[in-house]
C-alpha positions in Angstrom: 0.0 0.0 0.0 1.1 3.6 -0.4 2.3 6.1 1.9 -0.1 8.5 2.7 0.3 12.1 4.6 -2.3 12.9 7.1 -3.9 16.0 8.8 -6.1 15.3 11.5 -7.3 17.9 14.4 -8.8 16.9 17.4 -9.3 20.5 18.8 -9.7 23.8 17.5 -11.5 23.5 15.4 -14.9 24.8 15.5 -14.2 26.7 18.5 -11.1 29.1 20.0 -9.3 27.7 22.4 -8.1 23.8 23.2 -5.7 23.3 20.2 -4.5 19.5 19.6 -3.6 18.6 15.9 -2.0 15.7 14.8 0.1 14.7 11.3 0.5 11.3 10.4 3.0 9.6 7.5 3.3 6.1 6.5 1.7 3.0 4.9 -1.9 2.9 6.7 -1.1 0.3 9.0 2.4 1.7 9.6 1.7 5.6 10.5 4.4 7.4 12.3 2.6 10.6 14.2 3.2 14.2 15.5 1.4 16.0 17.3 1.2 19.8 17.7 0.4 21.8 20.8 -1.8 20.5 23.5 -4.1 23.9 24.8 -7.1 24.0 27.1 -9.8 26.5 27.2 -12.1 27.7 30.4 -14.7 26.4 31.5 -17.8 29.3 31.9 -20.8 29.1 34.8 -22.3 26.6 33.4 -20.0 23.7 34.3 -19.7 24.7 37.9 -16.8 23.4 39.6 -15.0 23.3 36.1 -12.2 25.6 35.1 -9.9 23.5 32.2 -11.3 21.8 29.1 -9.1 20.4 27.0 -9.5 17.7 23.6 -9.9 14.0 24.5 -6.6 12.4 23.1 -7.7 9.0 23.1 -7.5 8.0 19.6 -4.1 9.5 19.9 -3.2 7.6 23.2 -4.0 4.2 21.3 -1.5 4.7 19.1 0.6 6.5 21.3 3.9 3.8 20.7 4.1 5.8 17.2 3.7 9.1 18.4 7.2 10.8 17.9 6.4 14.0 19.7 4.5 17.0 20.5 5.8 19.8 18.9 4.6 23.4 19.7 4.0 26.8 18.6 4.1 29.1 21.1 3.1 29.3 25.3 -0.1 30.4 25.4 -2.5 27.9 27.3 -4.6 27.6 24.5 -1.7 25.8 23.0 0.1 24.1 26.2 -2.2 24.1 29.1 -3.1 20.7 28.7 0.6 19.1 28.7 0.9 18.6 32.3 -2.2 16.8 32.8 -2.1 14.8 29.5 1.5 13.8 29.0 1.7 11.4 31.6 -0.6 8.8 29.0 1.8 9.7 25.8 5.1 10.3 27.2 6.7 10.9 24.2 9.5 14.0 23.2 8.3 17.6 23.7 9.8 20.3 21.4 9.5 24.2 22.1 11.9 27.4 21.7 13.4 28.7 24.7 10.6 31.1 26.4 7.9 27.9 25.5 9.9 25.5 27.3 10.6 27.2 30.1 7.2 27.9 30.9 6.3 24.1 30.2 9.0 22.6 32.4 7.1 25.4 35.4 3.8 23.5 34.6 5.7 19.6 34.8 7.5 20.8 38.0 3.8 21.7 39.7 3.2 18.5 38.6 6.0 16.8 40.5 7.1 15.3 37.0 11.0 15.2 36.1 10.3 16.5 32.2 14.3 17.2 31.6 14.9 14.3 29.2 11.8 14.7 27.3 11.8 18.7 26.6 14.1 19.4 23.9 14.7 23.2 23.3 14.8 24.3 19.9 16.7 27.6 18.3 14.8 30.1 16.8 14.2 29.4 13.4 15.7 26.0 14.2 14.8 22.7 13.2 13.7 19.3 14.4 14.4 16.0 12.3 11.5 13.5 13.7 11.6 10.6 10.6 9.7 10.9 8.3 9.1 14.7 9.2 11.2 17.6 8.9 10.4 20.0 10.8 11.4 23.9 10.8 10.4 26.6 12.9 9.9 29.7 11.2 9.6 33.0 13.4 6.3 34.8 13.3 4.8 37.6 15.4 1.9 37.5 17.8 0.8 38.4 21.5 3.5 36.8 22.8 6.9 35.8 22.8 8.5 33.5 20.3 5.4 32.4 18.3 5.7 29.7 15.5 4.8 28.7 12.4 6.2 25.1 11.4 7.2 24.0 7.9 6.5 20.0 8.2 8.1 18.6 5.8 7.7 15.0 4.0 8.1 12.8 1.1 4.4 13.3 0.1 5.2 17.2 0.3 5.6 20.4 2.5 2.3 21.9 4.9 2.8 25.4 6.9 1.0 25.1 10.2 0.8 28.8 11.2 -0.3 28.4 14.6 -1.2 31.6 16.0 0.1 34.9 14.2 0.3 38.5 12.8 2.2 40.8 10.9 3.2 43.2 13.0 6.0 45.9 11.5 7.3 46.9 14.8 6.8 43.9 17.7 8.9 45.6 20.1 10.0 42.9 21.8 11.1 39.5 19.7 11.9 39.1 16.0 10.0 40.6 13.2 8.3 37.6 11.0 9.9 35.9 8.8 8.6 37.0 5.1 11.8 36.2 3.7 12.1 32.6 4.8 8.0 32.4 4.3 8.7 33.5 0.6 11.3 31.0 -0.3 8.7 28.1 1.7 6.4 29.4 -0.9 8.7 29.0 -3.7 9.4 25.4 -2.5 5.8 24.5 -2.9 3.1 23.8 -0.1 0.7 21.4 -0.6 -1.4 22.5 2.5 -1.4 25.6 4.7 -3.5 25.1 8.3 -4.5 28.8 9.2 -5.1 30.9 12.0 -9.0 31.9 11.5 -9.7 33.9 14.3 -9.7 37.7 13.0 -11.0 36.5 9.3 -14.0 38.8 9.8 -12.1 42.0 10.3 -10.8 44.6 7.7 -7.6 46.3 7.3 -4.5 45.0 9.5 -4.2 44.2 13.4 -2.0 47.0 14.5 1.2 47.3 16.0 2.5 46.9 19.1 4.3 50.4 18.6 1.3 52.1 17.8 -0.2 51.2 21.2 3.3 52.4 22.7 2.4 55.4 21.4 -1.1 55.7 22.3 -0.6 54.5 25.7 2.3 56.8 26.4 -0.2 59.8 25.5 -2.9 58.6 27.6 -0.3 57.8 30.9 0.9 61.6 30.3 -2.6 62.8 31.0 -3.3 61.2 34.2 -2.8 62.8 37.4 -3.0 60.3 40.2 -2.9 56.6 40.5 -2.9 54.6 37.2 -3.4 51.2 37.3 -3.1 48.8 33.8 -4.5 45.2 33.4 -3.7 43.5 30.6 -2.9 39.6 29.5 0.0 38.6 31.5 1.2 36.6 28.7 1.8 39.2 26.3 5.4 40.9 26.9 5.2 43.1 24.7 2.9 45.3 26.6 4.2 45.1 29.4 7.7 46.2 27.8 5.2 49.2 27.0 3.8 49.9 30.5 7.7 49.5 31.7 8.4 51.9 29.5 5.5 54.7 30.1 6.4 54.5 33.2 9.8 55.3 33.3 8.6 57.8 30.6 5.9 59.6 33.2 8.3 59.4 36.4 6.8 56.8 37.7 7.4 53.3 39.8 5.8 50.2 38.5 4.7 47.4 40.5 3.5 43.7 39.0 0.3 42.6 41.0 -0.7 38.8 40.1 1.0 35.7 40.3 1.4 34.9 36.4 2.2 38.4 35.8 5.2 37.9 37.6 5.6 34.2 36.2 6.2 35.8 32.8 8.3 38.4 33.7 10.6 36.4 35.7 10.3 33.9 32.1 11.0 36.4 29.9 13.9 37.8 32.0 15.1 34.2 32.4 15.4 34.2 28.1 17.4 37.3 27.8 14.5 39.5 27.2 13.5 42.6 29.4 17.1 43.2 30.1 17.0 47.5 29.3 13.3 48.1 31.7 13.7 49.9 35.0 13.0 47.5 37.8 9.8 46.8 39.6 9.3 47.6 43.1 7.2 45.5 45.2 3.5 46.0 45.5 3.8 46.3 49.2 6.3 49.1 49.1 4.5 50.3 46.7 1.9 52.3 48.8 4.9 54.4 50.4 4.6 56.5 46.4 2.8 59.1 46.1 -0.7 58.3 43.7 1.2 59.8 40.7 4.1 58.5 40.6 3.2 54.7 40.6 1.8 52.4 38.1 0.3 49.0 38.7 0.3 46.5 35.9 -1.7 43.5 37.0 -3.8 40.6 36.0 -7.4 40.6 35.7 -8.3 42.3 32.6 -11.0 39.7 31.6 -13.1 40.5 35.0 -11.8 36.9 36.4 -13.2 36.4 40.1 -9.8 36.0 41.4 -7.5 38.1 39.3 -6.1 40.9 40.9 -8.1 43.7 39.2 -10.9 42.3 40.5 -10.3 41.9 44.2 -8.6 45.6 44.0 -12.0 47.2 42.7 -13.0 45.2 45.5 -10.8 46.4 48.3 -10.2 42.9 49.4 -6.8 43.1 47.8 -3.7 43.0 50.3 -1.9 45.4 48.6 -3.2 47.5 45.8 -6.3 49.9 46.9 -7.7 52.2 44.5 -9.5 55.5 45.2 -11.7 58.3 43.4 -10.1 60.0 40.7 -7.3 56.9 39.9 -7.6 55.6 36.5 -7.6 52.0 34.9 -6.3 50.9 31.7 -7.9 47.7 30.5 -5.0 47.2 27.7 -6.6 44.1 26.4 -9.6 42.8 24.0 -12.5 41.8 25.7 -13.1 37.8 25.0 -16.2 36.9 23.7 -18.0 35.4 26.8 -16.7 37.5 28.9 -18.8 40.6 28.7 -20.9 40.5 31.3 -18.6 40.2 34.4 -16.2 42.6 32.6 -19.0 45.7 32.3 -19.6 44.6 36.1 -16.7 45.2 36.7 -16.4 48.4 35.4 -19.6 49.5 36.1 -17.9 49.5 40.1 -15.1 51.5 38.9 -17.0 54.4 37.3 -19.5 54.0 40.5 -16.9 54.9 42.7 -15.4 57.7 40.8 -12.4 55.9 39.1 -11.8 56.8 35.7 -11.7 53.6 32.9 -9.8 53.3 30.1 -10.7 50.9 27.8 -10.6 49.6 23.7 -14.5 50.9 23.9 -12.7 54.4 24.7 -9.4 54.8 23.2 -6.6 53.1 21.3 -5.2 50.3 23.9 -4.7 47.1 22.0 -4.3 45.3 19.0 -4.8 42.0 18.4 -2.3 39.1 18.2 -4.3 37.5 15.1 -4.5 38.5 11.4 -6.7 40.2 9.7 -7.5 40.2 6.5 -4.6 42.4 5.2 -2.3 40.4 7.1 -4.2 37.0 5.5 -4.0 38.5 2.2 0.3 38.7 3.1 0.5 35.2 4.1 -1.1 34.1 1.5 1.3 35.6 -1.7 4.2 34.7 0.7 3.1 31.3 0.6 0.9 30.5 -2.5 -0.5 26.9 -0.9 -2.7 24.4 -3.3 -5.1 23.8 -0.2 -6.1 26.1 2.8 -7.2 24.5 6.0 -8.7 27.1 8.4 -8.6 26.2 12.2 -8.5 28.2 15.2 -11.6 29.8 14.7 -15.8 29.0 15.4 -17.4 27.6 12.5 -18.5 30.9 11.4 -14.9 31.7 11.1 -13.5 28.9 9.3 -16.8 29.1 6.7 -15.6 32.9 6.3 -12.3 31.9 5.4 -12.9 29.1 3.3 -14.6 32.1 1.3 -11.5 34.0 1.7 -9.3 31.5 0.6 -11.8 31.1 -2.4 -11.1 34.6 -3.0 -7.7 34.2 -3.3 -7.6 31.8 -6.0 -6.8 28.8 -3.5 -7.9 25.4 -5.5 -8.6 23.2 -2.8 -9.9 25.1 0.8 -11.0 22.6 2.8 -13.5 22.9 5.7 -13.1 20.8 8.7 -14.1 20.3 12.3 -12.8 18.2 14.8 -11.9 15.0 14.2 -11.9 15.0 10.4 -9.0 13.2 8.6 -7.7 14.9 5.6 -5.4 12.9 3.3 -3.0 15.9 2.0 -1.9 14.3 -1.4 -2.6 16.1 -5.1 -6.4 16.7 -4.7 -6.8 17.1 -0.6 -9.9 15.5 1.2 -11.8 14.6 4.1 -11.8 10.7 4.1 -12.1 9.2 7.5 -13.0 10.4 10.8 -11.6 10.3 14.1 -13.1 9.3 17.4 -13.1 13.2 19.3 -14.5 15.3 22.5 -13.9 16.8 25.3 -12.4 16.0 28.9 -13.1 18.1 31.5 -10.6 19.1 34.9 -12.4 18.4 37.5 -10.3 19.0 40.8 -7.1 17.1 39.3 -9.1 14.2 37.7 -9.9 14.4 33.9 -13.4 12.9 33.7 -15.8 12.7 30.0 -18.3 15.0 29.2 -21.2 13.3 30.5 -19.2 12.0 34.0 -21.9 12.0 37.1 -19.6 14.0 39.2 -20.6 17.3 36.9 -24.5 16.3 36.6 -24.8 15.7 39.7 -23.1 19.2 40.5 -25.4 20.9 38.4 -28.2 19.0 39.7 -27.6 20.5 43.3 -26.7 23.8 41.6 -30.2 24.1 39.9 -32.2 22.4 42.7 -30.6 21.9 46.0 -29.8 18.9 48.3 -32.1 17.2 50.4 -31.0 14.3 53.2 -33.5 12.1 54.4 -31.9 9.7 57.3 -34.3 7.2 59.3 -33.4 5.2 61.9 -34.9 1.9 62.3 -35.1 -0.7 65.1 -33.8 -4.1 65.6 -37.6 -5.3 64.9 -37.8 -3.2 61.6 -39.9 -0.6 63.3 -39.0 3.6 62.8 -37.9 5.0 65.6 -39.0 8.4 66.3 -38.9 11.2 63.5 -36.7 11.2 60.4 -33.8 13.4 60.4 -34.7 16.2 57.9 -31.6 18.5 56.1 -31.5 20.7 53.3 -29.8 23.0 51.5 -30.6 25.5 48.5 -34.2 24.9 48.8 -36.2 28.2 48.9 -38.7 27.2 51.7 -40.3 29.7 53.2 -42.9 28.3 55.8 -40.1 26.1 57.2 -42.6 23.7 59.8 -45.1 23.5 57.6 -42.9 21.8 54.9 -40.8 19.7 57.3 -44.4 18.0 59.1 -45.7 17.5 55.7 -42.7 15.6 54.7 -41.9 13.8 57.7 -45.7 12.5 57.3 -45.2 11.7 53.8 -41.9 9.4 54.9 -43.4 7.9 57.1 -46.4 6.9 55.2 -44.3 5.6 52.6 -41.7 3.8 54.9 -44.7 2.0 56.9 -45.8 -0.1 54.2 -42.0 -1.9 53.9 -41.0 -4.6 55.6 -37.4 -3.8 56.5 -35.8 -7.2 57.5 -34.2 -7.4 54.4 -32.5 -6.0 52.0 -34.2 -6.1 48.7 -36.7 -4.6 50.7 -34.1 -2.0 52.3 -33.2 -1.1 48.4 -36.6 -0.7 47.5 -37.8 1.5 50.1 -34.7 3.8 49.8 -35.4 4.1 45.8 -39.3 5.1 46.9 -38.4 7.6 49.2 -36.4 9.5 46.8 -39.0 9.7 44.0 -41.8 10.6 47.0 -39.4 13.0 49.2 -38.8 15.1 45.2 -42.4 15.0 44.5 -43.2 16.5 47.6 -40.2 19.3 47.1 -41.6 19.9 43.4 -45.0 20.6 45.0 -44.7 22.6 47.8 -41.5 24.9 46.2 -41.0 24.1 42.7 -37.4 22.1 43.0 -36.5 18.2 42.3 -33.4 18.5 44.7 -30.4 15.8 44.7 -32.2 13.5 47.6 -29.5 11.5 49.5 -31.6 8.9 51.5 -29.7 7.3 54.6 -31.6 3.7 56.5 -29.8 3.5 60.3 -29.9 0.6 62.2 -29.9 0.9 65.8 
């Protein structure tokens, strides 16, 4: 049989976030695979007791003797947040530039798990020979240090997985992208380009990170007293800029936020950040006058726990905020995220602090490309097939369009777990077993696991506990012990005598010297004890019933 070359993701595609894609070469029953990044995304209200998602690898894991490693992109945990939790069933090589590793090997050493002889650094613009693939990293720019494109080479042909990119002119901070090495890719020949989807519906270009420099530095001149500045940790870039306004303005800076200062002790750690002033501690902090101190910190997406959220309010050890301070949200505002963000600055303006946002003025750009910048990678690299990923399905329908646009042949439109066989005329042919696993406390568990139904269960409708205590002769003795909680009962007695009588109604016409009849009674109780709830207050809560021999 022929060797075949295989694209298959198994997340990220359909939706942002959780990226996991896989290549395969070989005869069909010999495939040799790689698999790159390994991201998460968050978990919103409605999965209480949830905060990581990440792709189910298992049709990965079954073959996971011919996995030669996981190669990725760039550190943001949409594209290495899962490693930690899911290496331990692939254990296979890891391959990532400096700043990527570095921030891995953190997330292994949380873990407890010795990753030294599995991480393999890799130079910028270096590459990575992982038979049959040859793999080179090609320098792009983004929203955060060292972002990746890879040129995966094989005898069937050359695909450009972008991974997560712009053009940017002026990065700042980092290595402009590679056009010249992108061109000469292009010259080479692609056979398939997987692309970065997420900014496909917006005009023009994404901006520079100079530009906000500038606009930031004009805004920091204005203000008077106490300037604070959220923004994504992760991107180093900005806060090269807030370093640098604030030096600019006369002020101190202070980090607030435990990955804020994760990244910055990272990104000094790589040789980058080496010409900023230095950062005094938020708790010495307070001993500066309002204007001559600036706070960048985490938060900027209204998270419960980030710091900007615990300094609006005042619960933060720290950092306090007053009337007539100002804050910078230097960030985009993630679809999702709305509501608890315009809360959150609702409490600001409320108590007479001044907020700065994209809404307002120029404070960001995006890391992802536009169509300008599409239309650029595109005539660098003239593919014969477009695969868009990283996007919604509206996205990746939108640029299939694009790509029709620009005179693509063969744009192919996939979701998650699709199999494409990149050869001559690229196709869809098989599908992949694919999903979602959910974090919950440090156990991955499926999407329909008990634990989370039955923690949404007691979310929507309460608990109710029903324990009875029965004699040796099988008799009740006195009441049943009655506790609830989350129920909205209001004439407390009445409810508790109603159910009590209803218990023991029930329990009276069960013999309970044995067990079947034990069983039985229990699985009664529960239907009677929630039809009684439904009744009197409208809620089926989680009944727990409990039979005590005394």
């Amino acid at each position: 049989m022929k060797e075949e070359f295989l694209f298959c993701p198994l997340g990220g595609s359909g939706e942002i976030g959780m990226n996991m894609n896989l290549f395969a070469y070989g005869k069909p029953s010999e495939h040799k695979w790689i698999m790159v990044d390994i991201g998460v995304t968050f978990a919103d209200d409605s999965l209480p007791g949830i905060d990581l998602i990440y792709a189910d690898p298992g049709f990965i894991v079954e073959r996971s003797e011919n996995l030669l490693g996981i190669v990725l992109t760039h550190a943001h945990e949409d594209h290495i947040g899962a490693i930690a939790h899911l290496w331990p069933k692939l254990k296979c090589k890891i391959f990532a530039t400096p700043f990527t590793a570095l921030l891995v090997k953190e997330k292994f050493k949380e873990k407890n798990i010795d990753i030294a002889k599995d991480l393999n650094i890799v130079d910028l613009n270096g590459t990575v020979k992982l038979e049959p693939f040859e793999i080179e990293y090609v320098t792009l720019t983004h929203s955060i240090l060292e972002p990746n494109g890879l040129r995966i080479k094989t005898p069937k042909g050359t695909v450009l997985h972008t991974g997560d990119w712009k053009v940017d002119p002026n990065p700042l901070i980092g290595g402009k992208i590679n056009s010249e090495r992108l061109k000469e890719i292009g010259k080479e020949g692609v056979l398939a380009m997987i692309c970065d989807s997420t900014n496909v519906f917006s005009v023009g270009r994404s901006g520079s990170e100079l530009d906000v420099r500038k606009s930031l530095y004009n805004i920091i001149s204005r203000l008077k007293k106490r300037v604070i500045v959220t923004s994504f940790a992760s991107n180093v870039a900005r806060m090269e800029t807030v370093f640098y306004c604030a030096e600019k303005t006369g002020r101190q800076i202070a980090l607030v936020g435990r990955s804020m200062h994760r990244i910055y002790k990272a990104a000094r750690q790589c040789g980058y950040l080496k010409n900023v002033i230095e950062p005094v501690d938020a708790r010495d902090a307070k001993n500066f006058s309002r204007d001559k101190i600036i706070y960048l910190c985490t938060g900027s997406q209204g998270e419960p726990m980030g710091a900007m959220m615990r300094i609006s309010n005042a619960i933060h050890p720290d950092v306090f905020i007053e009337k007539d301070d100002a804050v910078i949200f230097s960030s985009k505002i993630i679809p999702g995220n709305e509501k608890k963000l315009y809360k959150l600055h609702n409490q600001l303006v409320k108590d007479g602090v001044e907020v700065i946002s994209e809404d307002s003025e120029f404070v960001h750009v995006s890391g992802h490309p536009n169509r300008e910048d599409l239309k650029d990678m595109y005539n660098w690299v003239k593919p014969k097939c477009v695969i868009p990923v990283h996007g919604e399905h509206r996205h990746m329908i939108e640029h299939i369009n694009f790509a029709k646009e620009m005179q693509v042949p063969f744009p192919i439109q996939v979701e998650n777990g699709d199999i494409v066989k990149l050869d001559s005329k690229p196709e869809v042919y098989d599908k992949a077993p694919s999903g979602r696993l959910y974090l919950d406390g440090n156990v991955s568990v499926d999407e329909d696991s008990k634990s989370i139904k039955d923690r949404k269960n007691l979310s929507n409708n309460g608990y109710m506990e029903v324990t009875i205590m029965v004699t040796p002769k099988g008799n009740i003795h006195q009441r049943p012990i009655l506790t609830f909680k989350g129920l909205p009962i209001i004439h407390t007695d009445e409810f508790i005598n109603g159910l009590e009588d209803e218990i023991e109604n029930t329990t009276k016409t069960y013999s309970l010297n044995s067990k079947k009849q034990e069983i039985n009674l229990i699985d009664t109780l529960k239907i009677v004890c929630r039809k009684y709830s439904k009744e009197k207050t409208g809620k089926k809560p989680f009944t727990n019933i409990n039979l005590v021999r005394i």
